[in-house]
TIVO-809126 format. One record per residue (C-alpha): residue number from 1; residue in one letter; x, y, z. Coordinates in Angstrom, 1 decimal. Example, Ala and Ser with C-alpha at 12.3 -4.5 7.8 and 13.67 -1.06 7.14 Angstrom:
[1,'A',[12.3,-4.5,7.8]],
[2,'S',[13.7,-1.1,7.1]],
//
This chain:
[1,'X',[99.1,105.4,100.5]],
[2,'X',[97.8,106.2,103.8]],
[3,'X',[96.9,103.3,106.3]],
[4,'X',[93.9,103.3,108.9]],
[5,'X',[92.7,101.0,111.7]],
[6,'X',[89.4,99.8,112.5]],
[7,'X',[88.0,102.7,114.6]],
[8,'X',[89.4,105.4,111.6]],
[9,'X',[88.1,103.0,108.9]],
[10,'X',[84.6,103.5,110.4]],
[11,'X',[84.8,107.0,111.4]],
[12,'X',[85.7,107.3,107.6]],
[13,'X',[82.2,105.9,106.7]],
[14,'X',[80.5,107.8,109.2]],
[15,'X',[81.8,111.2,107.5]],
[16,'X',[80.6,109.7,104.0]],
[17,'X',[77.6,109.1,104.9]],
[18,'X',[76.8,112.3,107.6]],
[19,'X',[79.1,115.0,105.7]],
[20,'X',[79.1,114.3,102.2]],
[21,'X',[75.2,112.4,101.9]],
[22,'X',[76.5,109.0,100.7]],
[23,'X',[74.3,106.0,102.3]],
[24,'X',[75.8,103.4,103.6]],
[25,'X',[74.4,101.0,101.9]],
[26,'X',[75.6,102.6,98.6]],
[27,'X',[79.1,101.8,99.9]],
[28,'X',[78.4,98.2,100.7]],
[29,'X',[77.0,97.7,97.6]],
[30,'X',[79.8,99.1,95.8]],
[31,'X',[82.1,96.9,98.1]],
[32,'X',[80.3,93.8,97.1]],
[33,'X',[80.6,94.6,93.7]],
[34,'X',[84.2,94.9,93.6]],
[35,'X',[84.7,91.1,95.4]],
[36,'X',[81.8,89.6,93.1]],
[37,'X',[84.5,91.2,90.4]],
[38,'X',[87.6,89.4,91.7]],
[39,'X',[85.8,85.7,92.1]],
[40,'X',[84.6,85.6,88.4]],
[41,'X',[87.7,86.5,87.7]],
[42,'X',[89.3,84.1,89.6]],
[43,'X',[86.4,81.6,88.4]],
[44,'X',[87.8,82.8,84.5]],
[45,'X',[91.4,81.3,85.5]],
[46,'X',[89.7,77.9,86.7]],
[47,'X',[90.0,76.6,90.1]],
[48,'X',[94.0,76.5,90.8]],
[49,'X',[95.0,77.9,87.3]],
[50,'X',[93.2,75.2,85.1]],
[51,'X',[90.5,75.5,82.8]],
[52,'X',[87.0,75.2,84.0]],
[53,'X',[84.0,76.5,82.1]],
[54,'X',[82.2,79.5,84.3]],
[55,'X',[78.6,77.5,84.3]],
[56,'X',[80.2,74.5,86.1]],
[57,'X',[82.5,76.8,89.0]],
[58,'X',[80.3,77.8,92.2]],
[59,'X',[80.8,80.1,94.9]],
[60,'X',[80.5,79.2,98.4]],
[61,'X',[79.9,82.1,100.3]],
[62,'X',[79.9,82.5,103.9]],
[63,'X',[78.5,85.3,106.0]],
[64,'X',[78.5,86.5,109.7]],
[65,'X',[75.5,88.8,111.4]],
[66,'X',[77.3,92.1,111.1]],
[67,'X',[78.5,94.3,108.3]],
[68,'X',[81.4,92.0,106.8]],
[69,'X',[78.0,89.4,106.4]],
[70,'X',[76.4,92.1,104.5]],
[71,'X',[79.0,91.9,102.0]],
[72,'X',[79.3,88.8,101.3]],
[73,'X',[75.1,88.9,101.0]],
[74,'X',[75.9,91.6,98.5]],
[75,'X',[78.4,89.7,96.5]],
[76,'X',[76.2,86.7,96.3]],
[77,'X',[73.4,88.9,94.3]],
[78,'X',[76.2,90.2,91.9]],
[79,'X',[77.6,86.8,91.2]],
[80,'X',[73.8,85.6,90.8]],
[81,'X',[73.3,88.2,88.4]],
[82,'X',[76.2,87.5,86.4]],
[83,'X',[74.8,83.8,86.2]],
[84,'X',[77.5,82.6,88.8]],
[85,'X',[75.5,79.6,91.4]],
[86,'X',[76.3,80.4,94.7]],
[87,'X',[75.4,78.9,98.2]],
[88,'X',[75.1,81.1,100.9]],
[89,'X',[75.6,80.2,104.9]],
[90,'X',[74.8,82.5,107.8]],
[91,'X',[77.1,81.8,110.5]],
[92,'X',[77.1,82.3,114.2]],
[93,'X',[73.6,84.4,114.0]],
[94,'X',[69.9,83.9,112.3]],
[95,'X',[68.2,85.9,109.8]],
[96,'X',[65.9,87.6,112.5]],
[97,'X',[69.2,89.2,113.9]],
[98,'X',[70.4,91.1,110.9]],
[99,'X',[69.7,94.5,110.9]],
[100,'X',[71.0,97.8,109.4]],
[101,'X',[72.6,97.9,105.6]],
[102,'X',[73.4,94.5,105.7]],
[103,'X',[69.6,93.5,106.8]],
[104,'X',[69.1,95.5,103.3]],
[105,'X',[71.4,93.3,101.6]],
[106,'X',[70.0,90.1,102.5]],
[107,'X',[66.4,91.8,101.7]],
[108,'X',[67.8,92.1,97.7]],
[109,'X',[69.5,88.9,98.1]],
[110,'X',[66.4,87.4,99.2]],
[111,'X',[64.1,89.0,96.6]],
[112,'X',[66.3,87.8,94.0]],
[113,'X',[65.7,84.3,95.2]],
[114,'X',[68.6,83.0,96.5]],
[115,'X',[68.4,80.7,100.1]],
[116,'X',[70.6,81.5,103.3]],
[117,'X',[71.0,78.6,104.8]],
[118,'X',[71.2,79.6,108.4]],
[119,'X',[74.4,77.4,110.0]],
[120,'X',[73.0,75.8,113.6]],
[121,'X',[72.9,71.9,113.4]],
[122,'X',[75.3,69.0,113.3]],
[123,'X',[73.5,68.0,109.6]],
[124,'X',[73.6,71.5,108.7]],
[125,'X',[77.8,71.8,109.4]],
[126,'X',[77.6,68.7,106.8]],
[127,'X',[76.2,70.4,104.4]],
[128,'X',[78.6,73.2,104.6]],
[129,'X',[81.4,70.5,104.3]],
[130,'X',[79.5,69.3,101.4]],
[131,'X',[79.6,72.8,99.8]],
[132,'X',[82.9,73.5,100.4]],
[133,'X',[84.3,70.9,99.2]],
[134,'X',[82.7,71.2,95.2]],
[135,'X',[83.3,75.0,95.5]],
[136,'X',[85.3,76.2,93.6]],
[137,'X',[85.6,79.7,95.0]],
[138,'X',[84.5,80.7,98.6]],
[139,'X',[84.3,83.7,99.9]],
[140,'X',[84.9,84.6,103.9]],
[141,'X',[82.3,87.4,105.2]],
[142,'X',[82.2,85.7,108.8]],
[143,'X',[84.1,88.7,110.8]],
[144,'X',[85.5,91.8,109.4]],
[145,'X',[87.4,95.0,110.7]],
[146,'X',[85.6,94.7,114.3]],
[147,'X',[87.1,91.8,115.0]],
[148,'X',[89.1,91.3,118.7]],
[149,'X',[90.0,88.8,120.8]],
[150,'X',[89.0,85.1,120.2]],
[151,'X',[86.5,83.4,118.2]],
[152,'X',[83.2,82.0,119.1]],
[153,'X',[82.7,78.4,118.4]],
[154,'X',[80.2,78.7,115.5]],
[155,'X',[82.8,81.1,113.3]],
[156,'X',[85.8,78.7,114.8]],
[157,'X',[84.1,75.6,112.9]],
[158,'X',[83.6,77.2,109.6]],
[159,'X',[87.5,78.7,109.4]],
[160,'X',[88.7,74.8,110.5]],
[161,'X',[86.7,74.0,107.4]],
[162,'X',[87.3,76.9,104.8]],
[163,'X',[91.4,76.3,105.7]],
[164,'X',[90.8,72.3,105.4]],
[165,'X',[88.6,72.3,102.5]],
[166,'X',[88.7,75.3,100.3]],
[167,'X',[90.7,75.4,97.3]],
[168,'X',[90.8,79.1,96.8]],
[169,'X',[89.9,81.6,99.4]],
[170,'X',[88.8,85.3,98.9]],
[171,'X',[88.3,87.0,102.4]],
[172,'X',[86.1,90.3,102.5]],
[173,'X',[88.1,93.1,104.6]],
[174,'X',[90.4,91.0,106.4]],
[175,'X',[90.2,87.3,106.8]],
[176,'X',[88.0,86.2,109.5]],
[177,'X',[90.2,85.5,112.6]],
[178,'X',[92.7,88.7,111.8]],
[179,'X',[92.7,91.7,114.4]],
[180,'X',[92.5,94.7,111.6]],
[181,'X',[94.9,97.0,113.7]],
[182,'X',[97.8,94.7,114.6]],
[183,'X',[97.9,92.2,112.7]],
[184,'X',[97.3,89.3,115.6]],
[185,'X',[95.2,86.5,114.5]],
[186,'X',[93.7,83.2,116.2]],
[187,'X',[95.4,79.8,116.1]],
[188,'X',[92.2,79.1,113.4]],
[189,'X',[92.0,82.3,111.5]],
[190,'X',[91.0,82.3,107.5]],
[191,'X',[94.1,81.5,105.3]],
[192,'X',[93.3,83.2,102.1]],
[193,'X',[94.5,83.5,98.5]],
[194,'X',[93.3,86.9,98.1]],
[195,'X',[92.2,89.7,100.5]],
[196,'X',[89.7,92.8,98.9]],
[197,'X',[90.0,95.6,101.6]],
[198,'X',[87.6,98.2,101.2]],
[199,'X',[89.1,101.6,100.4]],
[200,'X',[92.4,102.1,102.4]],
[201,'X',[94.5,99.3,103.8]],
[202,'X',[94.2,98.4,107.1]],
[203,'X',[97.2,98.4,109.4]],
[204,'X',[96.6,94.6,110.6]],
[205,'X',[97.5,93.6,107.1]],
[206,'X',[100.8,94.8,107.2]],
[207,'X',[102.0,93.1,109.7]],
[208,'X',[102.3,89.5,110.8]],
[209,'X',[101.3,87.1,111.2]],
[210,'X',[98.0,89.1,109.5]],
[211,'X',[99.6,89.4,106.4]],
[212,'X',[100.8,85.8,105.7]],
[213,'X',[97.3,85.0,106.2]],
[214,'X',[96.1,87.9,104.1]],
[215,'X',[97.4,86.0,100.9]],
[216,'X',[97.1,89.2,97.9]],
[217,'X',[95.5,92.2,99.1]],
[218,'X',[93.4,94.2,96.9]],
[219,'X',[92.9,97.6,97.9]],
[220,'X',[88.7,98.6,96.4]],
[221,'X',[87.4,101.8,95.3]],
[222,'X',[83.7,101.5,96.8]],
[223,'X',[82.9,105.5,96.1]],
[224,'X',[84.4,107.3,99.1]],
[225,'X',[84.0,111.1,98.0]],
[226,'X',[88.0,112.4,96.8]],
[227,'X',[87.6,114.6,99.6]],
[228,'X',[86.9,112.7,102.3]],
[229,'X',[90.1,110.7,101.1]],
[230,'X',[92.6,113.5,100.8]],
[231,'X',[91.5,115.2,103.7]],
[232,'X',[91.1,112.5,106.6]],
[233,'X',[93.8,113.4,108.7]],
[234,'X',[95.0,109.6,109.0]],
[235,'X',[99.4,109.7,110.0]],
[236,'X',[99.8,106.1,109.0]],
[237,'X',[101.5,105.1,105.3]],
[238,'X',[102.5,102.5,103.7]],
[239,'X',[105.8,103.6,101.6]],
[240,'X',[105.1,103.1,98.1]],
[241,'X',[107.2,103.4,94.6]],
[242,'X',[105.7,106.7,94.1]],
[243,'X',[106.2,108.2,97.4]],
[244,'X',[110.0,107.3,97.3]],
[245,'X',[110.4,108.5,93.4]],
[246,'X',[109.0,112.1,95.3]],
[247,'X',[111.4,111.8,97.9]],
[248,'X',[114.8,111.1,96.5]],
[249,'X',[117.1,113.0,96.0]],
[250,'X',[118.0,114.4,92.4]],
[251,'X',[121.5,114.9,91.3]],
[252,'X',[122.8,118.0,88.9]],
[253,'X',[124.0,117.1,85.7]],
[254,'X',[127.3,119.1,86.9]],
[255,'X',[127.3,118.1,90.5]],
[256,'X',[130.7,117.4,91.6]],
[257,'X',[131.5,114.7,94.7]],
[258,'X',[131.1,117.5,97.3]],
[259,'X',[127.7,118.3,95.9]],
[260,'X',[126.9,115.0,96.7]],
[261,'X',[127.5,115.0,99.9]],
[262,'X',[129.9,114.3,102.7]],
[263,'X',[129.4,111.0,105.3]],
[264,'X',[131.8,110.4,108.1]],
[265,'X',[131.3,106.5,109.6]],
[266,'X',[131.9,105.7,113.4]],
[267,'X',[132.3,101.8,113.5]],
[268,'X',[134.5,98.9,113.7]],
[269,'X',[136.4,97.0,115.9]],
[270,'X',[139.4,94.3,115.5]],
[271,'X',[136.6,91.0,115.1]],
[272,'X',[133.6,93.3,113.8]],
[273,'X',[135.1,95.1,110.8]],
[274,'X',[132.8,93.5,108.5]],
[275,'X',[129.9,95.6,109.8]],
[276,'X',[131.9,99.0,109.3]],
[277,'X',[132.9,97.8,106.0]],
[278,'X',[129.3,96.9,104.9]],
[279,'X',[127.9,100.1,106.0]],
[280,'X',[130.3,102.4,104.7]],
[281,'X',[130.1,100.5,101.3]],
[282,'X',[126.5,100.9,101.2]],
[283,'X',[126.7,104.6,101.9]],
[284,'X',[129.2,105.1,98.5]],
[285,'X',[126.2,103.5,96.7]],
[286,'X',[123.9,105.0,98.2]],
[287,'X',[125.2,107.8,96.0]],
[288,'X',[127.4,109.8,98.9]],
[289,'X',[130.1,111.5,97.3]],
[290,'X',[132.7,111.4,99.8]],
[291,'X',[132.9,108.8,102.9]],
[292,'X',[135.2,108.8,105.5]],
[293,'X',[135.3,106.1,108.1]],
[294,'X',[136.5,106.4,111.8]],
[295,'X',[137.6,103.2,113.0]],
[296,'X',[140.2,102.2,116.1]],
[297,'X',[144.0,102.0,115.2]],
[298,'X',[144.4,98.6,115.3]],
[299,'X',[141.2,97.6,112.5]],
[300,'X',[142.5,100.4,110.1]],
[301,'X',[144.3,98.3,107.8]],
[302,'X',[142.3,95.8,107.5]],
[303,'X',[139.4,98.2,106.7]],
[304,'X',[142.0,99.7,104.4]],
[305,'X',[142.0,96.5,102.4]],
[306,'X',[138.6,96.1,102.6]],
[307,'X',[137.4,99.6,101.5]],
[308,'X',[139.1,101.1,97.5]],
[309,'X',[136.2,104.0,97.8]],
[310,'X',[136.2,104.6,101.3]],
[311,'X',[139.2,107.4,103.1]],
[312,'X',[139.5,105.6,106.6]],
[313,'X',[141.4,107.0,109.4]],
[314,'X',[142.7,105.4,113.1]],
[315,'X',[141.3,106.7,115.6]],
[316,'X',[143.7,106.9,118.9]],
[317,'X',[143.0,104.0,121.5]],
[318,'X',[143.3,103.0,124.9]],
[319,'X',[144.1,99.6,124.2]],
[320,'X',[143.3,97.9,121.0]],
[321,'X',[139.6,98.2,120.0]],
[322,'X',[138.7,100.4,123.5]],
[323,'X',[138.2,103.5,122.4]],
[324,'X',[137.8,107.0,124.8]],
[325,'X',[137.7,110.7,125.1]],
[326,'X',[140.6,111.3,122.4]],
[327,'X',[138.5,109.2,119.9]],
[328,'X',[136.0,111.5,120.7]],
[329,'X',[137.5,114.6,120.1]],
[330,'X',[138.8,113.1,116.3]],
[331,'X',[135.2,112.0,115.4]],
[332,'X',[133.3,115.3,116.3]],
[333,'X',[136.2,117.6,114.4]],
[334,'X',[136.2,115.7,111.1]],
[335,'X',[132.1,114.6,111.6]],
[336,'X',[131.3,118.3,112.3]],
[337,'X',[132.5,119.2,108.8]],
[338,'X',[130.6,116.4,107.5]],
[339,'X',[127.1,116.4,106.3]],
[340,'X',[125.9,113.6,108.3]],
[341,'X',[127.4,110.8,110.8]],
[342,'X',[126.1,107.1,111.6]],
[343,'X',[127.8,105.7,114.6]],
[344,'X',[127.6,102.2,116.1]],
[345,'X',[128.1,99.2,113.6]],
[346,'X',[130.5,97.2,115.1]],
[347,'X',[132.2,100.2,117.3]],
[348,'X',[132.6,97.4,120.3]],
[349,'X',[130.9,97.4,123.6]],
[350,'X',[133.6,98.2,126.5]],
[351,'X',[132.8,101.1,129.1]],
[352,'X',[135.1,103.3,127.5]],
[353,'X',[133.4,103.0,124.2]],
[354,'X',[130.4,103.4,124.8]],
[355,'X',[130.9,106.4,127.0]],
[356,'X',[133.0,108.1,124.0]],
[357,'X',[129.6,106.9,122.4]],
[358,'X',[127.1,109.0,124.5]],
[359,'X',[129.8,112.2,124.7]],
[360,'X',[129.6,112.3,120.3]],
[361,'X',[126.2,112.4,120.4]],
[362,'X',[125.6,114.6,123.3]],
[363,'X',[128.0,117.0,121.2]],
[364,'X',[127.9,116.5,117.6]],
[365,'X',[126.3,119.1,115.3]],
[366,'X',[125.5,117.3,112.5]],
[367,'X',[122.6,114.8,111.9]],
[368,'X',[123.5,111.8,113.2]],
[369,'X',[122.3,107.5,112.4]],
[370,'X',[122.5,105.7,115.7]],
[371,'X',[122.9,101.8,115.4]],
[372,'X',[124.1,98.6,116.6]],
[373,'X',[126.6,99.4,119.3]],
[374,'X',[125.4,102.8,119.5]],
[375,'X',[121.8,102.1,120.3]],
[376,'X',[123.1,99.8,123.4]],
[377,'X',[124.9,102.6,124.6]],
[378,'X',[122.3,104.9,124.9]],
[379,'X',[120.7,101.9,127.6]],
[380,'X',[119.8,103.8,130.6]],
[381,'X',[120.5,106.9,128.9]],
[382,'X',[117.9,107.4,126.8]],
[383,'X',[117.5,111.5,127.7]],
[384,'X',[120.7,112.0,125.8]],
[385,'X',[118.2,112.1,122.9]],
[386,'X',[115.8,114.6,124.2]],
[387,'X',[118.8,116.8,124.9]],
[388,'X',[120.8,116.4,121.5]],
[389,'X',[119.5,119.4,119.6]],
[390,'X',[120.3,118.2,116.1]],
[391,'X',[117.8,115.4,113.7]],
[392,'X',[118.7,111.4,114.6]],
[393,'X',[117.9,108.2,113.7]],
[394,'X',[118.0,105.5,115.4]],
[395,'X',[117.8,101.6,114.0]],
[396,'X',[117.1,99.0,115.9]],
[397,'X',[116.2,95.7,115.9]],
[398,'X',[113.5,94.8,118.3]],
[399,'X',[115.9,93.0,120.6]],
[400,'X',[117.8,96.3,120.3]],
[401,'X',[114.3,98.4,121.4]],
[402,'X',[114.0,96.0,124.2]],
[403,'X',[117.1,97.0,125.6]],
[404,'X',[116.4,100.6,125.5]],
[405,'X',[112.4,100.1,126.1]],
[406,'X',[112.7,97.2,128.8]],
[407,'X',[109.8,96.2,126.9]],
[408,'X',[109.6,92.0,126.0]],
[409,'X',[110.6,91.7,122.5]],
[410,'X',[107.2,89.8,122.1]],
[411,'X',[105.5,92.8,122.9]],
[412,'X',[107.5,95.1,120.6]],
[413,'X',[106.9,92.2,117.4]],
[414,'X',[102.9,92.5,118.5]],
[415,'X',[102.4,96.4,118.5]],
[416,'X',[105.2,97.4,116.3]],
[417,'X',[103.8,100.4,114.8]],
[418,'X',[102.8,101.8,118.4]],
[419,'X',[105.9,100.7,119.8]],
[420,'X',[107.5,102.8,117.2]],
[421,'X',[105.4,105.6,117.2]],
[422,'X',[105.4,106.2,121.3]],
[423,'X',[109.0,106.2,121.4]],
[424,'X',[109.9,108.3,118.4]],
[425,'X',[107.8,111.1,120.0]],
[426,'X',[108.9,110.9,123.3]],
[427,'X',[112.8,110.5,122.3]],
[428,'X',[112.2,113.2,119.4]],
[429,'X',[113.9,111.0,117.1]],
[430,'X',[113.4,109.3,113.7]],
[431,'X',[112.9,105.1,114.7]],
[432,'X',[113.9,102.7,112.4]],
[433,'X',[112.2,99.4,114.0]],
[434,'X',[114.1,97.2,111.9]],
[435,'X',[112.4,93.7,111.2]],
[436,'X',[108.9,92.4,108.8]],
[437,'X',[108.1,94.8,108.0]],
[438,'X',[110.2,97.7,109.2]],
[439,'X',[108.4,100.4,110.6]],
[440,'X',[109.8,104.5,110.4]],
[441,'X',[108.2,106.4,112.8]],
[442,'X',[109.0,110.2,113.3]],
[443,'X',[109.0,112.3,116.1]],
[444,'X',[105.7,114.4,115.1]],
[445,'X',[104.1,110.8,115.3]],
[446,'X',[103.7,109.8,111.4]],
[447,'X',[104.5,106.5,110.7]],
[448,'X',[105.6,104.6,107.4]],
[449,'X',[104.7,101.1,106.8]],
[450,'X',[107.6,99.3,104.9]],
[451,'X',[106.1,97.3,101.5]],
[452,'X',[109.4,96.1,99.8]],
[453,'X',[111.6,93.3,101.4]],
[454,'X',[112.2,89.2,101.3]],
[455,'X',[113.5,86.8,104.1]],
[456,'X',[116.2,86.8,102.4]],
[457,'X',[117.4,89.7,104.3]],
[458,'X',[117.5,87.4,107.5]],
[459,'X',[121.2,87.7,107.5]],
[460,'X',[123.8,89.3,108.8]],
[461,'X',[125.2,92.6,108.0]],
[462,'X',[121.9,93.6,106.6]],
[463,'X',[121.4,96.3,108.9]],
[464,'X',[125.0,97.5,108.7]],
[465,'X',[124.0,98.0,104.9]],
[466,'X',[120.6,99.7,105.7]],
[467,'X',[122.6,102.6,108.3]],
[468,'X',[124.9,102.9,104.9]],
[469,'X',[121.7,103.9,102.6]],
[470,'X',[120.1,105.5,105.5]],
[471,'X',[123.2,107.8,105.9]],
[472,'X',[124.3,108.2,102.2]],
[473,'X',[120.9,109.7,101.3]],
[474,'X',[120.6,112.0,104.1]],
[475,'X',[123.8,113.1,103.1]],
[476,'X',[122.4,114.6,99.3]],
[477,'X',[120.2,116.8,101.0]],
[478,'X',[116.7,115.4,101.6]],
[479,'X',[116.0,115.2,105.8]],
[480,'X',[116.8,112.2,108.0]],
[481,'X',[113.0,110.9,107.8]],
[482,'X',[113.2,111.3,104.1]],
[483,'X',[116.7,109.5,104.0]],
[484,'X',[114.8,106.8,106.7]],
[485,'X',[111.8,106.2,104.2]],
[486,'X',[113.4,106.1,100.9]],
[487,'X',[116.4,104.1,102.7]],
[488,'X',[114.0,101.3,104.2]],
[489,'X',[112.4,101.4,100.8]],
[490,'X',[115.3,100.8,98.6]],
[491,'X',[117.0,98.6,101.3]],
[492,'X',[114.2,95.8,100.5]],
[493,'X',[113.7,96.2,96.9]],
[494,'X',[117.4,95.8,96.2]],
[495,'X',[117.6,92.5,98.7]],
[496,'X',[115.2,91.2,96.7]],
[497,'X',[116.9,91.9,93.0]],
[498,'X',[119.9,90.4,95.0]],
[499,'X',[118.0,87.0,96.2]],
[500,'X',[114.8,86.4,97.1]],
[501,'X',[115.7,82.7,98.5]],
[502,'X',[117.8,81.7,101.3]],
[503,'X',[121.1,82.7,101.1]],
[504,'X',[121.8,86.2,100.7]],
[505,'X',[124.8,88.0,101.4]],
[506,'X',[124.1,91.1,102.9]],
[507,'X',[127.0,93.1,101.2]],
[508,'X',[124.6,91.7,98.0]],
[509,'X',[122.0,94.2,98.8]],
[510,'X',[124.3,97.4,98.4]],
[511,'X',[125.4,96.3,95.0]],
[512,'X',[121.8,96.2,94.0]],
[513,'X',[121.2,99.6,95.3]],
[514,'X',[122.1,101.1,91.5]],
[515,'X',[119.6,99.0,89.8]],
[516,'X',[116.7,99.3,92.7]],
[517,'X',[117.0,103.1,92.5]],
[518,'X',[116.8,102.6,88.6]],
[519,'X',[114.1,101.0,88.5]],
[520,'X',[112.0,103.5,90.9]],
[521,'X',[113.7,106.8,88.6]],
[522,'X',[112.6,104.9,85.1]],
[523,'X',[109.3,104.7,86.2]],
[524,'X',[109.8,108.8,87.3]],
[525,'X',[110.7,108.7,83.4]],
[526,'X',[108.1,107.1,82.3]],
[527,'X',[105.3,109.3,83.7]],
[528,'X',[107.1,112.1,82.4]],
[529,'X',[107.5,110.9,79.1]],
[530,'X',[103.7,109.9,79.2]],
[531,'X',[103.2,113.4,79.9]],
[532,'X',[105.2,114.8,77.1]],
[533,'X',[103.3,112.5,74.6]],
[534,'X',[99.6,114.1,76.1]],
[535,'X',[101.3,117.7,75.7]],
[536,'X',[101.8,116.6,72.0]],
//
């Protein structure tokens, strides 16, 4: 599903509307359907899930001066027509100052005989407070999309209310407060049950703290021509069950283990085998059909131990866990027959590491997964990825991207998606900015928005596991970004089949990887048998 900001959102309705003859008012009309829609039916389940006859529930609705006010002027004459009472409040602005499609809105809503109550007085704030507190339903149209910066006093006061008041919350767009792009909100921004977005998702409610505060979103058809749709040349997506049952790769009902594919892990160190362990697990099932791991001398028998699927070899040392150019030389002969190499979890951190680091990727000719260990290496030597002349992926975290950035982590948490998307096109590689949600971006500048995942994966080793998928799927044939965005995908669904509380073990997540990858294939199934039955 592709993703938009603010500024494409209303270049979108400028095409409708100037291309393809569609007023703008039709499209606000049709968006205030489609909330009046989701209150009664929020109104059917009662206020908090009990039973409340629809003649005694009333809508509060509040409304700013600009387009997002419009809306909620429009969804207060289909809830009036469907013999829902409503009160309407015009905050921060007065009737005289409305203007455009949503000047048109209040017109009907006006004709139809329902009151705005224009906000500006001490007594009127108590009447809102009044309101809010016997609704049983309110609806925030204060600020939409357009929203930046802070909020003015007038549309402060009514969130402190709606968040200390309301019992159920439906915000129009995005709640009133949230930045539509990134996701940054004020300290006093709408908290809402449900969120009806108008058409395509907006970026800022992806990401957090915008989504948290987003409650449900609701993505609304408002009448945007197909066209228009298919054809806006938006680069953003969110990754979605469909998308990844497209992506993934599909196994012969002959296929033999080298037809699945050959992985070769670079990773442990005597006190940090559990990472090399947890990856190479998760890249057996992932569904590689062979995987070797490369690991110094002295942590091969424990990884032996470890690992019944997994062929792992000792690689020559300098001293135990240091390895150097030797190690080098092992890991590019047996990774250059491979199909595909991740390097880094838990290789260790010692000069002569992370030199042999930077001479396998400067000289391997497969595609390689670059994480943990790896990634540090590469600090200050960041044009060893504009010179490699195979596909890579790299995974960090964002204190990980900070090291190679010398960005703030703050910063990278506040504009992950153009964090991501800057640095994959000037490193020409596939970045996996790890974290909620997890963001692939790809060196041509598309970017996939992660939609699967728990906080349960707040522990450690999940990472490890998410190179292991990453790596297993690229190694059946489908391209690194593929591997990245079916990896991420499947990576969150099966942490949350695993736990979706507080104590998750992240070697969980790869045992789950069979019946997340189910679950996306029998819905694959199920269209096609749906198919079959229509042929019929």
């Amino acid at each position: 599903m592709k993703l938009v900001t603010a500024t494409e959102m209303k270049e979108i309705d400028r095409l409708a509307t100037e291309k393809y003859g569609v007023p703008g008012i039709v499209l606000m009309d049709a968006a205030a359907k489609q909330v009046a829609d989701v209150v009664t039916k929020l109104l059917s389940e009662g206020a908090k899930g009990s039973a409340a006859p629809k003649a005694a529930s009333k809508v509060v609705i509040l409304c700013g001066g600009g387009n997002n006010g419009g809306d909620g002027f429009g969804t207060a004459r289909w809830l009036t027509s469907y013999g829902v009472p409503v009160k309407v409040f015009l905050i921060g602005s007065t009737l005289e100052k409305i203007s455009g499609d949503a000047a048109a809105e209040l017109a009907m809503l006006q004709a139809a005989g329902v009151a705005v109550m224009v906000v500006e007085k001490d007594e009127d704030w108590f009447t809102v407070e009044l309101a809010l507190e016997r609704a049983s339903v309110v609806v925030d149209a204060i600020l939409g999309t357009g929203f930046q910066g802070e909020l003015r006093p007038a549309a402060q006061r009514a969130c402190r209310l709606v968040n200390e008041l309301a019992k159920r919350v439906v915000a129009v767009d995005v709640p009133t407060g949230v930045n539509a792009d990134d996701g940054s909100a004020c300290e006093d921004a709408v908290q809402a049950e449900l969120t009806v977005t108008m058409a395509l998702p907006k970026t800022g409610l992806l990401l957090y703290p915008g989504k948290r505060l987003c409650g449900q979103v609701l993505v609304a058809g408002i009448g945007m021509p197909a066209a228009l749709m298919a054809d806006y040349p938006s680069h953003k997506y969110r990754i979605t069950e469909p998308m990844v049952q497209r992506l993934l790769p599909l196994r012969a009902e002959d296929a033999h283990k080298g037809d699945a594919g050959r992985v070769v892990v670079c990773a442990g160190s005597p006190g940090y085998t559990g990472a090399a362990a947890l990856a190479s697990h998760a890249a057996v099932k992932a569904g590689a059909g062979l995987v070797s791991l490369l690991t110094p001398l002295s942590s091969r028998e424990v990884l032996a131990v470890k690992l019944t699927e997994v062929m792992v070899h000792g690689l020559l040392e300098r001293m135990p866990g240091v390895l150097g150019s030797a190690a080098a030389s092992d890991v590019l002969a047996r990774a250059n027959k491979a199909d595909v190499l991740a390097i880094g979890p838990g290789l260790g951190l010692s000069d002569s590491t992370q030199q042999m680091v930077r001479e396998i990727l400067t000289k391997s000719e497969v595609p390689v997964v670059i994480d943990a260990d790896a990634i540090t290496a590469l600090k200050d030597n960041t044009d060893i990825l504009k010179k490699m002349t195979v596909p890579k992926v790299l995974t960090p975290h964002p204190g990980e991207m900070a090291r190679l950035t010398g960005l703030p982590v703050e910063e990278i948490n506040s504009k992950r998606i153009s964090v991501a998307q800057k640095y994959a096109q000037e490193w020409q590689a596939v970045v996996v900015l790890k974290g909620a949600p997890t963001v692939v971006a790809c060196p041509d500048g598309t970017i996939y928005v992660n939609s699967t995942g728990t906080s349960a994966l707040a522990t450690g080793g999940s990472g490890d596991v998410l190179t292991g998928i990453i790596v297993g799927l690229a190694a059946q044939g489908v391209s690194l970004d593929e591997a990245a965005v079916c990896g991420v995908y499947l990576h969150g669904l099966a942490g949350s089949l695993a736990c979706d509380n507080v104590g998750l073990a992240a070697g969980e997540i790869a045992n789950c990887l069979g019946a997340a990858r189910e679950i996306v294939a029998q819905e694959s199934v199920n269209i096609c048998i749906n198919s079959l039955k229509m042929l019929k």
